[in-house]
N, C-alpha and C positions, 0 to 999 in steps of 0.2 A: 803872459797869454800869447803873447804873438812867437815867440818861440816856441812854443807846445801846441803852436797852429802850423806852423813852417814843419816842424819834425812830424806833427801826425802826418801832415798831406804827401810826404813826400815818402815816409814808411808806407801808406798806401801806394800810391802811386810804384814804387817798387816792385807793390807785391802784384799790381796788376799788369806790372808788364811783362812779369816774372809769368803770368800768366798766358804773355802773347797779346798785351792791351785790351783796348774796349772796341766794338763793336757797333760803327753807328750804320744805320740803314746796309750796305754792300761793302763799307769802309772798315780798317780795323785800324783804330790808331795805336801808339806811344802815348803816355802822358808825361810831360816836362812840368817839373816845376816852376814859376819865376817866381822869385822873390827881390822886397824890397821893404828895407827898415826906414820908417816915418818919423820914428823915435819920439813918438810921441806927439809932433810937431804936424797940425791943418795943414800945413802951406808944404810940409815934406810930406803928406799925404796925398795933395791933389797932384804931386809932382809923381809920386808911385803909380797913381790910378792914371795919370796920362802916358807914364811909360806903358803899362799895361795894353793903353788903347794901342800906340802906337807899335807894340808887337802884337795884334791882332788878337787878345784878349779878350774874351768874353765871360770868365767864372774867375771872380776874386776871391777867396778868405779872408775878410779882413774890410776896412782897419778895425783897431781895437780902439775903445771907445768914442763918446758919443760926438766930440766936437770932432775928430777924423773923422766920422764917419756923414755926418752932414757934409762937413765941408766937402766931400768926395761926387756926393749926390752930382750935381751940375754935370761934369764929365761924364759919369758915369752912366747917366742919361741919353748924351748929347751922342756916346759913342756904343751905346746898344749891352753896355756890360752889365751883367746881373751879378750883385755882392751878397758875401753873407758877413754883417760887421758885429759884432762882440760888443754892441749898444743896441740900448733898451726903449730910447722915444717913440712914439706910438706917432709920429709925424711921418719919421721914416719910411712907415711901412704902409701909410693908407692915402688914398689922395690927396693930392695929384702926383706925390709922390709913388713910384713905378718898380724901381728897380732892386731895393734893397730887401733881402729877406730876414726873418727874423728866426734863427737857427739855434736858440734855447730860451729857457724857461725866464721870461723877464719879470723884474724885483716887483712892479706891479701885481703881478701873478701868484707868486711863492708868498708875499711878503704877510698877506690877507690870511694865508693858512698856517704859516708858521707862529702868527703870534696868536690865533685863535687856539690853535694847538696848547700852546706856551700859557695862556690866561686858562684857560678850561682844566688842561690837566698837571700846571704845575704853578699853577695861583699866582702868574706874575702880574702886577697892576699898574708899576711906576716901569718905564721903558727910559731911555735916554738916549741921543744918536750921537755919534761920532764921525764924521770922514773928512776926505782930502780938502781940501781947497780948488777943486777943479769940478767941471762942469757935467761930467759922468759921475761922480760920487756924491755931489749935491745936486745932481737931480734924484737920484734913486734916496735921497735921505728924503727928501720932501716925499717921495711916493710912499716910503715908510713911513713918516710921522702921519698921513692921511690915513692912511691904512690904520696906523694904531687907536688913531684918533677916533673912528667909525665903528672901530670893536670896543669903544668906551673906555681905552688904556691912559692912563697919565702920563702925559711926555712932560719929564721935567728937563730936557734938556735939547733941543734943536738946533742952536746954532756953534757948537764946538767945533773948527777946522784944525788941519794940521796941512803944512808944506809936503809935497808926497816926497822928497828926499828926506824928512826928517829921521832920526836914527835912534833920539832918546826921546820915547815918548811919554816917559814919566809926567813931564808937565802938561802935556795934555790931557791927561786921564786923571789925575790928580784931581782934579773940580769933578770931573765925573763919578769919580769915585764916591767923591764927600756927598754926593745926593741920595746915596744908598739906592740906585734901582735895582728894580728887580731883574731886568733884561737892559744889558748893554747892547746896541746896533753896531755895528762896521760897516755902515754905508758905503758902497762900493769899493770896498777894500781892497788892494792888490796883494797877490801873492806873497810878496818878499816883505809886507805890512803888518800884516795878520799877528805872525809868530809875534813880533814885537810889540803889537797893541797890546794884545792876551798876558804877554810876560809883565808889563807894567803895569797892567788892571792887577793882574794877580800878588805881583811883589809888593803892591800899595793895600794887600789886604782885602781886594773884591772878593767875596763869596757866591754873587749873584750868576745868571745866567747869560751866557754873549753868542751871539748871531750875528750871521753876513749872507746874504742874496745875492753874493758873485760866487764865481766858481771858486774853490781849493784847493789843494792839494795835503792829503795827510801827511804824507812824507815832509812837504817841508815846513808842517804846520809841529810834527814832530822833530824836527833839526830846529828850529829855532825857539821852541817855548818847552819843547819835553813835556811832561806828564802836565803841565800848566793849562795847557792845551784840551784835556780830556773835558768832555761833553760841550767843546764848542759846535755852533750849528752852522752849518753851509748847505748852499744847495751848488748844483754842478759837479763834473765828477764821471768818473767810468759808471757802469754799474756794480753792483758786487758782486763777488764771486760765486754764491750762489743762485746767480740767476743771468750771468754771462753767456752769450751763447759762444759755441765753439768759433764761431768766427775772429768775435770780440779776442776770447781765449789768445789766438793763433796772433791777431795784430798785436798783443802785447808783448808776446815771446823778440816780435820781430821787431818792434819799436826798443826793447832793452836789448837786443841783439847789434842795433843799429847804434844807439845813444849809449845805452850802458848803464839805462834808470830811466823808469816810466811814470810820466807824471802824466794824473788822473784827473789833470781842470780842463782837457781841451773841450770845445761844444763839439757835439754830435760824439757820444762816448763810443757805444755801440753799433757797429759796424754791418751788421746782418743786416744785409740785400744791397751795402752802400754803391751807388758807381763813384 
């Protein structure tokens, strides 16, 4: 996620200066990128968002999940900078809490329709969740088994983690497996995870239905599972092409012009009117 935030902002950023920049009150400026990797790490996050302040920063991207993006809050405050962080807690974003915005669709939100969808028109009734061991994928697993749980679904499974470096995830999905649901979760699943849940459900014989409330990517949901893959559910994502605007269009050209492969999980897809 945080690299497919660094590459979108900075393909814009390109294209608006390519423009002649932006436009504030009598002023036109450049837009510069800064970047800084937290690698996952609170404490390398509070240190990014204090470089920030200290080069006169006031509009962050980031961080990406929930425990960076708390721990960032305090600075963040202290020094006038408004974030847009790729977590989902609803603390974040209402008082007394200030500053942080919430810039896509949170697993709260999606998670209510997706499985009302999934019980109504594809008769799933036993669900079961899956995710990381870290504190952005087990809170969105809790927001999904409540969710499941108030549309009268059977959760026969909640407390299944995995280490987020794991690689063979056969033995996690194995139990899962054997309960026969009807919709697997991927609770806040990360991209490079995905492919390799889906290929072990499926190698171990799942037939059932699997879904995840973070964002995806097809391409690499296609590189690492193949056709294993077909009608898994995510939300997040470009829009599609038939209903792209030319804008959208135009930053993709420029982003695979730039990178060399466009990936479709950053937030905020489509770009008509963006500054």
């Amino acid at each position: 996620w945080g690299t497919s935030n660094v590459r979108s902002m900075q393909t814009r950023a390109d294209w608006l200066n390519e423009q002649g920049g932006v436009k504030i009150g009598n002023d036109t400026y450049k837009i510069r990128i800064v970047t800084f990797d937290d690698q996952k790490d609170p404490r390398r996050a509070i240190a990014g968002m204090e470089k920030m302040a200290q080069e006169g920063i006031h509009y962050v991207v980031g961080p990406n999940v929930d425990d960076g993006a708390a721990a960032v809050r305090p600075v963040a405050e202290a020094n006038g900078i408004i974030y847009f962080p790729y977590a989902f807690p609803k603390h974040l974003y209402t008082a007394p809490a200030s500053n942080a915005i919430l810039g896509m669709v949170a697993n709260y939100q999606s998670a209510p329709e997706i499985y009302k969808f999934l019980k109504e028109k594809r008769g799933v009734k036993k669900v079961a969740f899956v995710a990381a061991n870290e504190s952005d994928p087990l809170s969105q697993r809790d927001g999904g088994v409540a969710a499941a749980k108030t549309l009268g679904l059977e959760v026969v499974a909640d407390k299944d983690t995995y280490q987020n470096d794991t690689r063979d995830f056969t033995p996690v999905m194995t139990p899962i497996v054997r309960l026969k649901p009807d919709l697997i979760v991927l609770s806040g699943v990360a991209p490079a995870n995905a492919p390799l849940l889906i290929r072990a459900a499926r190698e171990l014989g799942y037939q059932g239905l699997m879904s995840a409330e973070t964002a995806q990517d097809a391409t690499v949901l296609q590189e690492g599972a193949g056709d294993l893959a077909n009608g898994f559910i995510s939300v997040g994502g470009a829009s599609t092409p038939e209903i792209r605007s030319a804008t959208m269009d135009e930053f993709i050209n420029r982003y695979t012009k730039k990178y060399g492969e466009y990936y479709a999980e950053f937030p905020g897809a489509d770009l008509t009117g963006a500054n």
